[in-house]
Structure formats: C-alpha cells, structure tokens
TIBAGU-491410 format. One record per residue: chain; residue in three letters; x, y, z of N, C-alpha, C in turn. Coordinates in pm, 1 decimal, decimal comma. Layout:
<atoms>
[A; Ala; [X; Y; Z]; [X; Y; Z]; [X; Y; Z]]
...
</atoms>
This chain:
<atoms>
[A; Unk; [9602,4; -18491,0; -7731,1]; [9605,7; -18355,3; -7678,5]; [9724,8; -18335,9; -7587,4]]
[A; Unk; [9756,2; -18465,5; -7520,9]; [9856,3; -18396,1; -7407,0]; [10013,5; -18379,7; -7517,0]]
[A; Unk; [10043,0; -18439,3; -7596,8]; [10195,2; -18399,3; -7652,5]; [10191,8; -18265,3; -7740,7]]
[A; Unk; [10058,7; -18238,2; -7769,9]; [10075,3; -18091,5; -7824,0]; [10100,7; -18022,4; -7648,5]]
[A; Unk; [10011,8; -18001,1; -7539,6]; [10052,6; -17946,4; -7449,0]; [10168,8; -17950,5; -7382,1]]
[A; Unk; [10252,6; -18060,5; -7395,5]; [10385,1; -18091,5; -7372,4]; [10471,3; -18015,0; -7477,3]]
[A; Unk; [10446,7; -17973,0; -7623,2]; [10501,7; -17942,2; -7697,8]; [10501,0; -17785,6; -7696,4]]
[A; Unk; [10369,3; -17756,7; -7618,2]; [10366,6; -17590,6; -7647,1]; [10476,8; -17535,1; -7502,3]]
[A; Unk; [10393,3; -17603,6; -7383,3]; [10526,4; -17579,5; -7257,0]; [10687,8; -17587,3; -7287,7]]
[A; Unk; [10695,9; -17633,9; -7320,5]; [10848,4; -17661,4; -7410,7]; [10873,7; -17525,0; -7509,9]]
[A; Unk; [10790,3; -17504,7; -7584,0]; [10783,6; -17396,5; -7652,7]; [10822,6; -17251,3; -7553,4]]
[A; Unk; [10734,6; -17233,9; -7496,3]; [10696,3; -17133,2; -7381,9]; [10848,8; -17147,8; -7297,1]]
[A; Unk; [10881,3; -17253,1; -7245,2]; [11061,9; -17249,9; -7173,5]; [11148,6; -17179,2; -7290,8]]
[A; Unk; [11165,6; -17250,3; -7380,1]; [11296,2; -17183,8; -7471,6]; [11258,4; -17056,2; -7528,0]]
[A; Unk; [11130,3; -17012,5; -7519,0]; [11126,0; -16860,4; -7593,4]; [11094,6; -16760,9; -7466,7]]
[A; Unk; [11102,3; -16785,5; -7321,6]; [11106,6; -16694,3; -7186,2]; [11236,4; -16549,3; -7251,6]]
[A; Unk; [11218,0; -16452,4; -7238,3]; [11309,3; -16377,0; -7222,6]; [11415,2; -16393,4; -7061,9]]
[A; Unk; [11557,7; -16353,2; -7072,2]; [11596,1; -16318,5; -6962,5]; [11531,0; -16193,5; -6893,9]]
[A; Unk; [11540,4; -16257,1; -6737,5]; [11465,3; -16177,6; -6631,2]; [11524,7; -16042,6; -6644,5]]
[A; Unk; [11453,7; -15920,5; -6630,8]; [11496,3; -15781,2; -6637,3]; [11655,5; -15788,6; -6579,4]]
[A; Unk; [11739,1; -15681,7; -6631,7]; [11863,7; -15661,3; -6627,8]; [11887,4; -15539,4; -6506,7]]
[A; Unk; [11906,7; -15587,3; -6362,3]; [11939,0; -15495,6; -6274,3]; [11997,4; -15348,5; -6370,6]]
[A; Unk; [11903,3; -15210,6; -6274,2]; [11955,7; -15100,9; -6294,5]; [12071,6; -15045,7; -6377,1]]
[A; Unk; [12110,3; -15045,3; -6483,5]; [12206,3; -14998,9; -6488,1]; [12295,1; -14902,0; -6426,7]]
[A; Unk; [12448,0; -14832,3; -6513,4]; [12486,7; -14708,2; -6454,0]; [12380,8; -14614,6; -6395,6]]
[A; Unk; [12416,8; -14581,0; -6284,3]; [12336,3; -14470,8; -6256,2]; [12287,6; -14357,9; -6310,6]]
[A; Unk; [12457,3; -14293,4; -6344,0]; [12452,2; -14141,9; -6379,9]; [12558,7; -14165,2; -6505,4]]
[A; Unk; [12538,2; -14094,1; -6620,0]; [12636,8; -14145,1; -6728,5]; [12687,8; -14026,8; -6796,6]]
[A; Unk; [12790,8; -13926,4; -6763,3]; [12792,3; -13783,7; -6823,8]; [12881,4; -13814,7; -6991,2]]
[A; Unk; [12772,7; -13799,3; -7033,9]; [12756,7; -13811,8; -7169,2]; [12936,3; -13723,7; -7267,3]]
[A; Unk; [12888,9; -13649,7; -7228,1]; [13041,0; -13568,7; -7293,2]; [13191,0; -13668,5; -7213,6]]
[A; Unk; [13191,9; -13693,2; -7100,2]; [13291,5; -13818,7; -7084,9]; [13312,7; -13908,2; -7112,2]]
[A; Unk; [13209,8; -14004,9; -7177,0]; [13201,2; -14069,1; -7196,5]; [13260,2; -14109,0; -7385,7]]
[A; Unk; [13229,2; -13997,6; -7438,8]; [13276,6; -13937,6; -7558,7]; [13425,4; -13950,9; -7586,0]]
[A; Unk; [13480,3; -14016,8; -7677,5]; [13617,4; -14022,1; -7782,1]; [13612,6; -14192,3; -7743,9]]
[A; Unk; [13766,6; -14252,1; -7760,0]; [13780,4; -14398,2; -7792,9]; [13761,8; -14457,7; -7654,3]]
[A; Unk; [13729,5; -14598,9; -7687,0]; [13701,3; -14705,9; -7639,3]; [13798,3; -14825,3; -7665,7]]
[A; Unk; [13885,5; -14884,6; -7603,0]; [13951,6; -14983,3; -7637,6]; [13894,6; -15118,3; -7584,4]]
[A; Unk; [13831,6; -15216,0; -7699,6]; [13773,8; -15346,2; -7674,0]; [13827,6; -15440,1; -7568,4]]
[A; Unk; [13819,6; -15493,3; -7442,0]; [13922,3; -15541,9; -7417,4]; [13915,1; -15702,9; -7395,0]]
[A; Unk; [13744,6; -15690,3; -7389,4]; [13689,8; -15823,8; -7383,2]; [13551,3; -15795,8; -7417,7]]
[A; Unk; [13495,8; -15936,8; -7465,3]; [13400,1; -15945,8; -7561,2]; [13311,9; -16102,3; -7533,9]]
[A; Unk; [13183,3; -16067,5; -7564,3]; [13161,4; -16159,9; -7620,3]; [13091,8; -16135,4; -7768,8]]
[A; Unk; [13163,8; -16178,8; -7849,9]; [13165,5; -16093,0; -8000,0]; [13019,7; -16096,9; -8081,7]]
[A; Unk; [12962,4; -15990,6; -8157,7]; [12880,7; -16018,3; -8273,4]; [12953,2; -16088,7; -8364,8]]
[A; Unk; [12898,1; -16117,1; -8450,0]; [12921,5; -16247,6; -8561,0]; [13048,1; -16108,2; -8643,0]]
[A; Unk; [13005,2; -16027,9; -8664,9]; [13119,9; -15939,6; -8730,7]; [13285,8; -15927,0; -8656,1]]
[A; Unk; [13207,4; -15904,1; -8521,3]; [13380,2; -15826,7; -8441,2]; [13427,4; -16018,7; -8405,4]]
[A; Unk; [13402,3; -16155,1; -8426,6]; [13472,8; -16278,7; -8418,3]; [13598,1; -16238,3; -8504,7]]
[A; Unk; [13724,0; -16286,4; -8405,3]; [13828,0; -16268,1; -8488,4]; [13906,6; -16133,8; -8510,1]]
[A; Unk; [13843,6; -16016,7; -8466,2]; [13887,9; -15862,0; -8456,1]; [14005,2; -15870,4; -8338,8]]
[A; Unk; [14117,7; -15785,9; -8397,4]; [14239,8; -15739,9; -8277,4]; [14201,1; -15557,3; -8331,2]]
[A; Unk; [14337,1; -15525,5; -8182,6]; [14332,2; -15391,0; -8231,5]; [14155,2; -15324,2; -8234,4]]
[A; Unk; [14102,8; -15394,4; -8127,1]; [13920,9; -15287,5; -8194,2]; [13907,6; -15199,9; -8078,8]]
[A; Unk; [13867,8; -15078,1; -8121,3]; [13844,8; -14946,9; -8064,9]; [13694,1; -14914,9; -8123,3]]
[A; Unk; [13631,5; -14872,6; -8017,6]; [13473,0; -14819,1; -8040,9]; [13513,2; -14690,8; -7961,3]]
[A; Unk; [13471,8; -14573,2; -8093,9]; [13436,8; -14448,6; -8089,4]; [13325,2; -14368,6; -8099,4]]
[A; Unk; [13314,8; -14261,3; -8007,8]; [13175,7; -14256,7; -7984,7]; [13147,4; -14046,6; -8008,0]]
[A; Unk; [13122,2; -14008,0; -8085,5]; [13118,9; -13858,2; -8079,5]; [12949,4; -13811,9; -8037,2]]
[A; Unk; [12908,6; -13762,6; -7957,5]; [12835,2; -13640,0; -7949,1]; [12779,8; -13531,4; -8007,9]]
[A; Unk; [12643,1; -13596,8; -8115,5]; [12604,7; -13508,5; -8220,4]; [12502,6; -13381,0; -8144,0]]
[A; Unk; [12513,7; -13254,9; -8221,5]; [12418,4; -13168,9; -8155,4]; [12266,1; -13206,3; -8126,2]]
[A; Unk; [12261,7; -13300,3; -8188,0]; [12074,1; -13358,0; -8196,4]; [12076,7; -13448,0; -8096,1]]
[A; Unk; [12175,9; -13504,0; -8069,4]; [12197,4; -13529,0; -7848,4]; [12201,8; -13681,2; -7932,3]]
[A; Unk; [12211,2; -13734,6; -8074,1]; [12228,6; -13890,2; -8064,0]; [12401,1; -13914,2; -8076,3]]
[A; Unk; [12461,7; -14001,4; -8141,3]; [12597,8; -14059,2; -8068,3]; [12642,4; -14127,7; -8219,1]]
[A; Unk; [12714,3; -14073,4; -8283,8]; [12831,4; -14065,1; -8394,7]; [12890,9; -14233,2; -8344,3]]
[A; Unk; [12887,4; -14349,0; -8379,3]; [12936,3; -14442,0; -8342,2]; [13029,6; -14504,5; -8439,0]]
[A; Unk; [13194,2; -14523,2; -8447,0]; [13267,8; -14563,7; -8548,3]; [13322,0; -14691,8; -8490,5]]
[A; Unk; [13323,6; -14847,8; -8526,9]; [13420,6; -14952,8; -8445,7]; [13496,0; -14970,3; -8536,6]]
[A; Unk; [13617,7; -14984,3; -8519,9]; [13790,9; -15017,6; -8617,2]; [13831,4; -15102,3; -8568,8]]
[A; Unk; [13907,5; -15182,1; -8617,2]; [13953,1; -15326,3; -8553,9]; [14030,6; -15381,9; -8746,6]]
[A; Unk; [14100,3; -15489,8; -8690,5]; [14139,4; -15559,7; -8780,6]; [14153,9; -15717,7; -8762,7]]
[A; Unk; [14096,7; -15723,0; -8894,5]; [14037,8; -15844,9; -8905,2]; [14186,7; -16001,2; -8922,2]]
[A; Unk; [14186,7; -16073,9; -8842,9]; [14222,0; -16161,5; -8847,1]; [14351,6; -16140,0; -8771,7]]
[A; Unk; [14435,5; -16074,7; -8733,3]; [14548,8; -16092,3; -8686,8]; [14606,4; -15918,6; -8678,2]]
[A; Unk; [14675,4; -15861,0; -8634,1]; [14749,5; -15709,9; -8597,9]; [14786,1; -15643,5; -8749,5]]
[A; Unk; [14814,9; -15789,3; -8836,1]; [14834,4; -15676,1; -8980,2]; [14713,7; -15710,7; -9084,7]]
[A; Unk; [14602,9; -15777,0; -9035,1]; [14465,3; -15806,7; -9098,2]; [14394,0; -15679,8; -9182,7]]
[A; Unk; [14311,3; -15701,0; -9235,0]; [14221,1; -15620,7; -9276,6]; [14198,5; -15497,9; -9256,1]]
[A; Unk; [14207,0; -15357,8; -9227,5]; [14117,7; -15281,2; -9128,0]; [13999,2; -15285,4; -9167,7]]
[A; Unk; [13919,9; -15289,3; -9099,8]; [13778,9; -15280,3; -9111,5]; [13728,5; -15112,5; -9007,4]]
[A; Unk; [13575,7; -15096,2; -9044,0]; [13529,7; -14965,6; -9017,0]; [13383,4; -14996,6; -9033,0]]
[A; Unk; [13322,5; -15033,2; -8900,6]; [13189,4; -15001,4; -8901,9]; [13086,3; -14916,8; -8831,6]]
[A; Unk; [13003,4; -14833,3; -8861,0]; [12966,2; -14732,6; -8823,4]; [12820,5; -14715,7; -8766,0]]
[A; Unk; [12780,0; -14667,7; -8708,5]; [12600,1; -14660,2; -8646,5]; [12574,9; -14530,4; -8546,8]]
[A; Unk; [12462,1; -14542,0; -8521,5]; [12445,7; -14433,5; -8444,3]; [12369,8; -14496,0; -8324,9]]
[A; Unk; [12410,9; -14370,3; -8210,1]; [12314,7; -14401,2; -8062,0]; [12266,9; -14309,2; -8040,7]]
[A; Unk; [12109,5; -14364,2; -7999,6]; [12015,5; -14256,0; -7954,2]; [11998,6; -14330,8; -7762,6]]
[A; Unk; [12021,5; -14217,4; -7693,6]; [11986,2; -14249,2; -7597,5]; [11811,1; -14251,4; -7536,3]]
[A; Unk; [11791,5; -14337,4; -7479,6]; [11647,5; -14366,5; -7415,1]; [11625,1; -14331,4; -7321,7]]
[A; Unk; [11725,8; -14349,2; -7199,3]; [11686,3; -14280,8; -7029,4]; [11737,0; -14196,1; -7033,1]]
[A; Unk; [11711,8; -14052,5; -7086,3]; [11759,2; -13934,9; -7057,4]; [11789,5; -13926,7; -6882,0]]
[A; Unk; [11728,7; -13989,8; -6777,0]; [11740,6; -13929,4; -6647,8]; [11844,5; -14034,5; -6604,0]]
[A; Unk; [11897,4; -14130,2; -6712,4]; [12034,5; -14195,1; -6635,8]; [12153,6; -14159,7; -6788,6]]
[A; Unk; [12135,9; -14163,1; -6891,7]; [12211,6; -14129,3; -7007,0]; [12274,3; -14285,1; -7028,3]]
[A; Unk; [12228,8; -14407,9; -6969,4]; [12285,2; -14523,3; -6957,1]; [12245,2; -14600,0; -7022,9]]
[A; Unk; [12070,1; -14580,0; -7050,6]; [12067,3; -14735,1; -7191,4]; [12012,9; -14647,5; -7307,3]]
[A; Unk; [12102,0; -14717,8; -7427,4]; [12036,5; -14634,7; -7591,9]; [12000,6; -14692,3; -7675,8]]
[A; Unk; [11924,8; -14699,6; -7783,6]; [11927,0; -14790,1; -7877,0]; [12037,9; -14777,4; -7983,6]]
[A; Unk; [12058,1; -14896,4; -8040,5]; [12226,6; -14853,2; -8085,2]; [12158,2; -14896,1; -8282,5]]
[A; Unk; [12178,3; -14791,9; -8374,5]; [12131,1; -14869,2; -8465,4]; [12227,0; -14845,2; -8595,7]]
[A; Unk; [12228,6; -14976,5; -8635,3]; [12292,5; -15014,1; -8715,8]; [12230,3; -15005,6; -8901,0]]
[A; Unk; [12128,4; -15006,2; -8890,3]; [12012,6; -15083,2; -9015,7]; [11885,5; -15002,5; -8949,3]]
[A; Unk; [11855,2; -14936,7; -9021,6]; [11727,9; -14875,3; -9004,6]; [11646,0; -14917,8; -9016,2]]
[A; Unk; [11554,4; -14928,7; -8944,4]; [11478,8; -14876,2; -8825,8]; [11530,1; -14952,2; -8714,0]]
[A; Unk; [11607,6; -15059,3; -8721,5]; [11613,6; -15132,4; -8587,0]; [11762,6; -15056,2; -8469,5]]
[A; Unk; [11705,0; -15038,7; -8354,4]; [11786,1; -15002,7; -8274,0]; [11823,1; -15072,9; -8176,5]]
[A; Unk; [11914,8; -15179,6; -8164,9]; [11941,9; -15256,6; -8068,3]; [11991,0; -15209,6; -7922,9]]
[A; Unk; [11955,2; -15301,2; -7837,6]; [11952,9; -15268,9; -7701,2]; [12132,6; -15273,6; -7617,3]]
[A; Unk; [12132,2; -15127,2; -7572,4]; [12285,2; -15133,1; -7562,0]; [12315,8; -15024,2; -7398,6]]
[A; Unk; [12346,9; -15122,3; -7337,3]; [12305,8; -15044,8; -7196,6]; [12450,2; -15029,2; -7110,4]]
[A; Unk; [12494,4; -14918,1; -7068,0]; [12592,8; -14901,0; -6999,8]; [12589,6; -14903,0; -6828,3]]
[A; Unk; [12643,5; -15073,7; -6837,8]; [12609,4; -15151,5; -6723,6]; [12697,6; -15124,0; -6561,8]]
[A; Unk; [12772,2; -15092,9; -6637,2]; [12897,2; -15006,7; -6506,4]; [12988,5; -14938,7; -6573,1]]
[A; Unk; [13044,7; -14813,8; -6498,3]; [13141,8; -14716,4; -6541,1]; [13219,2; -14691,3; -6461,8]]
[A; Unk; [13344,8; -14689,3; -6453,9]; [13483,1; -14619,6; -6354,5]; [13434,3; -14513,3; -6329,2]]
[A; Unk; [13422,6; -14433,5; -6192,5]; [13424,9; -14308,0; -6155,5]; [13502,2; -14202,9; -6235,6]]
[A; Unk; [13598,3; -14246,3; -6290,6]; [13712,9; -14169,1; -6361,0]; [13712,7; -14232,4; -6512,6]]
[A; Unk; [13607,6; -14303,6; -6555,7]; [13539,3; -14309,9; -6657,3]; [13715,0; -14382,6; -6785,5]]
[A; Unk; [13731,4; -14477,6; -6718,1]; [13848,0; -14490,6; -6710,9]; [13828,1; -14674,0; -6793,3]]
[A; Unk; [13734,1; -14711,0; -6745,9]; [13681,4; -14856,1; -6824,6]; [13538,7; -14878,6; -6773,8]]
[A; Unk; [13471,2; -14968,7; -6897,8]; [13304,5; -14931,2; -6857,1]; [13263,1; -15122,3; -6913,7]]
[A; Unk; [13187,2; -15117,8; -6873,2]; [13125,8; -15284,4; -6905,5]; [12954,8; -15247,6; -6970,2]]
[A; Unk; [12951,5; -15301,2; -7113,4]; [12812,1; -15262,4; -7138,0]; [12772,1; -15409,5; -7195,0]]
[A; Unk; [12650,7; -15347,6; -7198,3]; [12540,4; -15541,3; -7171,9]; [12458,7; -15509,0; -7260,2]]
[A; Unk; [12386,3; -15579,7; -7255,9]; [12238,4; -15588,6; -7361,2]; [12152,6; -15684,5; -7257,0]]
[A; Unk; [12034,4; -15630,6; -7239,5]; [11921,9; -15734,5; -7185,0]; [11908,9; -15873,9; -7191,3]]
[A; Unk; [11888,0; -15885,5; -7307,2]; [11926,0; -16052,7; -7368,4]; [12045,3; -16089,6; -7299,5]]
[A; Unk; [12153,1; -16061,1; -7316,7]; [12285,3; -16133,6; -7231,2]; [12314,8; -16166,6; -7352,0]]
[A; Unk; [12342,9; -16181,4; -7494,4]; [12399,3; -16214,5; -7592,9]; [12502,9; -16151,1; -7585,5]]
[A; Unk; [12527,0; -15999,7; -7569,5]; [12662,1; -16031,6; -7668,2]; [12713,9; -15872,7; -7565,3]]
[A; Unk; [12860,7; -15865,2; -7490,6]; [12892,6; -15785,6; -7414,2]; [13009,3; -15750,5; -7429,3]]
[A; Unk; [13068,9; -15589,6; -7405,5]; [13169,2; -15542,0; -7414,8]; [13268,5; -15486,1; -7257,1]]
[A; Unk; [13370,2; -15553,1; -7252,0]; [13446,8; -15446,8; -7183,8]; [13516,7; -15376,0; -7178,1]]
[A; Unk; [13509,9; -15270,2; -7195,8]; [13640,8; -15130,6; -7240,3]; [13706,1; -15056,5; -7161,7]]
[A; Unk; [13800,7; -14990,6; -7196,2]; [13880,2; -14909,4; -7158,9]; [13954,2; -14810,3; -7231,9]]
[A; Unk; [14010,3; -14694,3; -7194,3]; [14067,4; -14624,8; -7221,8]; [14255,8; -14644,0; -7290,3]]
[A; Unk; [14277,7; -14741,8; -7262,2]; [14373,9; -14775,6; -7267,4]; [14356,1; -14906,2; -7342,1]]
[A; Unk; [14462,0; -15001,9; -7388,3]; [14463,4; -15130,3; -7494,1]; [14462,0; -15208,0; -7361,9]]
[A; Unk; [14500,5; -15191,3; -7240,2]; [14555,5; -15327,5; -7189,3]; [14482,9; -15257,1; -7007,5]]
[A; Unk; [14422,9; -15317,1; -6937,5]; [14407,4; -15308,3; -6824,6]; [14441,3; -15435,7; -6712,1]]
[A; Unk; [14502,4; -15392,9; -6589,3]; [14562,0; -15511,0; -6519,6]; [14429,4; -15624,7; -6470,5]]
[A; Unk; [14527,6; -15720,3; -6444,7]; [14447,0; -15860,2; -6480,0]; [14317,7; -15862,6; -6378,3]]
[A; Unk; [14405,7; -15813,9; -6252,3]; [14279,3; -15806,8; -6162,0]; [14162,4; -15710,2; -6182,1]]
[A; Unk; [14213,3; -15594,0; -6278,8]; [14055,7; -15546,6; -6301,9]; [13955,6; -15607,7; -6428,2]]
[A; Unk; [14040,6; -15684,2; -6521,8]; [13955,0; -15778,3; -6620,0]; [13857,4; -15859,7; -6525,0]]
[A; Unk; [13954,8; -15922,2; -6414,5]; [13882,9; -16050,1; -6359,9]; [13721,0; -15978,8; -6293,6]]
[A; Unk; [13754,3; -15832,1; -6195,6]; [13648,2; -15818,9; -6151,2]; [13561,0; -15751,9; -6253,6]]
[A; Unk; [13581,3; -15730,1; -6337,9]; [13501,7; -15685,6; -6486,9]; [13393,4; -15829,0; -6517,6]]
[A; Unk; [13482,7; -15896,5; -6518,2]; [13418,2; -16041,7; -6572,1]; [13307,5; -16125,2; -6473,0]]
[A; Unk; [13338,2; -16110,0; -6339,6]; [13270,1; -16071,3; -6199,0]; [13158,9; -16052,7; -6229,5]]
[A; Unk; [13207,4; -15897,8; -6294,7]; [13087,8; -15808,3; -6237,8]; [12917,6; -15866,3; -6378,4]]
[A; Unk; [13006,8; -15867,4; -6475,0]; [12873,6; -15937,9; -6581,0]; [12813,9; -16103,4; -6590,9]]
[A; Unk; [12944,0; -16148,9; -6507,7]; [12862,6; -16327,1; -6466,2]; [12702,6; -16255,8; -6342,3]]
[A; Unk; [12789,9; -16148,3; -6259,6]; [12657,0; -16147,5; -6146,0]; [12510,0; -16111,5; -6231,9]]
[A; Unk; [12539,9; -16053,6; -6353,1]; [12427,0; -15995,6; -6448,1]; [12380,7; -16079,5; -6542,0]]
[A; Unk; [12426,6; -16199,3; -6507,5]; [12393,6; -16310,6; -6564,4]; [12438,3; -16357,6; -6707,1]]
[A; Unk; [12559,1; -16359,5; -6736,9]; [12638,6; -16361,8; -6839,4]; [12726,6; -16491,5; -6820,4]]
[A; Unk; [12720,8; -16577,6; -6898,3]; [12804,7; -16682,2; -6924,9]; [12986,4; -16649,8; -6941,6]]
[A; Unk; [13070,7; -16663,5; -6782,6]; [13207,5; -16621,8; -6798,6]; [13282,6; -16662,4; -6930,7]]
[A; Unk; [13276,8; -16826,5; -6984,0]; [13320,3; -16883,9; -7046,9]; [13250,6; -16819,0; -7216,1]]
[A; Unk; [13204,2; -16748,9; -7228,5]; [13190,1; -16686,9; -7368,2]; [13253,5; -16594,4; -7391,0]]
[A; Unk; [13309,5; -16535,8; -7270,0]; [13427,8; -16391,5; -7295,1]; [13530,7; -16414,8; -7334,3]]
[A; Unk; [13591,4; -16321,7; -7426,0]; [13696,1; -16334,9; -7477,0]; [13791,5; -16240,4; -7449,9]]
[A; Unk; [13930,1; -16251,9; -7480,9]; [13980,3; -16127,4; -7490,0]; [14008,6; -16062,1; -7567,9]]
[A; Unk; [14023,7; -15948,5; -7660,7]; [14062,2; -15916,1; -7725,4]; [14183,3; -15859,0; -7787,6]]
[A; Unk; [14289,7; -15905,0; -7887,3]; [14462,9; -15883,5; -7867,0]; [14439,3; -15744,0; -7938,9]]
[A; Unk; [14512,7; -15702,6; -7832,7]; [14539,9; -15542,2; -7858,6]; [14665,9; -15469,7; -7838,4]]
[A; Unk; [14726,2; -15418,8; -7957,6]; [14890,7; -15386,5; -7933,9]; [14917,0; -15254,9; -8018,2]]
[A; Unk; [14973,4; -15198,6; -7945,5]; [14961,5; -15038,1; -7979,1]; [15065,8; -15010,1; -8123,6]]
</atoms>
C-alpha cells in the first residue's frame, strides 16, 4: 500500500496547476489596443519556433470578439511567409484584459494581457499556465533596457527568463 501512496503523491506534485496569475492589466481600451503587434520576444508555441519578422494583428469585430491574424516567416527573413489566424473573445469585460484566444473550435485558450504601456506602445501577455509568452511592441525593435525590464516583469509572474527568446525582426 505505501508505494501506491508514494506513487499517487508524486502524481498529485507534477499535475498541481501554477498558483493563480496576479491581476492582470487593469484597464485595457480595446480599440487601442487594435492594429499590429510586433513579436519581440517569446517563448514560442511549437508553430511560431523558428519565426522572424512575426507581427500579431488584432481587428475589432462588431460582435465585440477580435479578428486575430499572426505573419511571420518561417526560418530565416526570406523564409516561408506563413499566416495564421483565430479569433478573441474577451472574458473580463470590466478589465478587457483576459480572452479566450481560439484557434480550433471549441477550444479557447487562455490569453491574458499582463501589462500594457500607458501609451500602449509595448504590452507583455501571459497565459496562466506560464507556458508560452509574448512581448510586443509597436515597433520591430525596442531598446535593450526596456526588453530587460519586460523580461523582469514576467520572471516576477513566474516565468522561466531562460525560455525567452528573441525574435529577429528587420523591416
């Protein structure tokens, strides 16, 4: 009896979810937030491994969900283009900050906008789990010291620094 109970505790450690994900953005005005996104660091889905050049675009459908297009090219600046597409429905209408993001119907993955520039200028978004995180901007290239406190800011949210990447981006 006791190595099955040793076996189920063991069980019970590796399948714990991560502890709730501090508050997100506060306030998220949705129409600003709207047109491109330049990738600038990542820690990649199995698709965007290997993407330069990736921009996530985001339009504002009248039914209040979120037109989602990511472009990038695959393997190097004259790679592939690639084009993948989904939609966001937002969930906290009273912050506009976490949505389900879905790709494959019915499933809507968890996609939360974890901090935003006042001037909406570069934004860091997370997922609960801590798998897999974006940092963007408006621009291809932001200075080093605001990557670093970008990178800061999602280790404090409990994100492994050393899984981020950067992403090569050249206009």
């Amino acid at each position: 009896m006791k190595p099955f109970l040793i076996a189920a505790a063991m069980l019970l450690v590796a399948c714990r979810s991560a502890p709730p994900m501090e508050t997100p953005a506060p306030s998220v005005d949705l129409q600003r937030y709207m047109g491109d996104w330049y990738v600038i660091g990542v820690i990649p889905t199995r698709l965007e491994k290997d993407a330069y050049n990736a921009v996530e675009s985001y339009r504002l459908d009248e039914d209040g969900s979120i037109e989602t297009t990511f472009r990038f090219r695959k393997g190097g600046f004259d790679g592939k283009a690639k084009e993948l597409h989904a939609r966001g429905f937002v969930k906290d209408r009273a912050t506009n900050s976490v949505w389900g993001m879905q790709f494959i119907w019915p499933i809507k993955a968890d996609y939360r906008i974890a901090w935003i520039a006042g001037d909406y200028s570069q934004v860091v978004v997370a997922r609960e789990k801590r798998d897999y995180l974006w940092i963007m901007a408006r621009t291809p290239q932001i200075p080093d010291a605001d990557y670093r406190e970008r990178v800061a800011f999602a280790v404090g949210l409990g994100y492994d620094a050393a899984k981020i990447v950067k992403v090569p981006q050249r206009q």
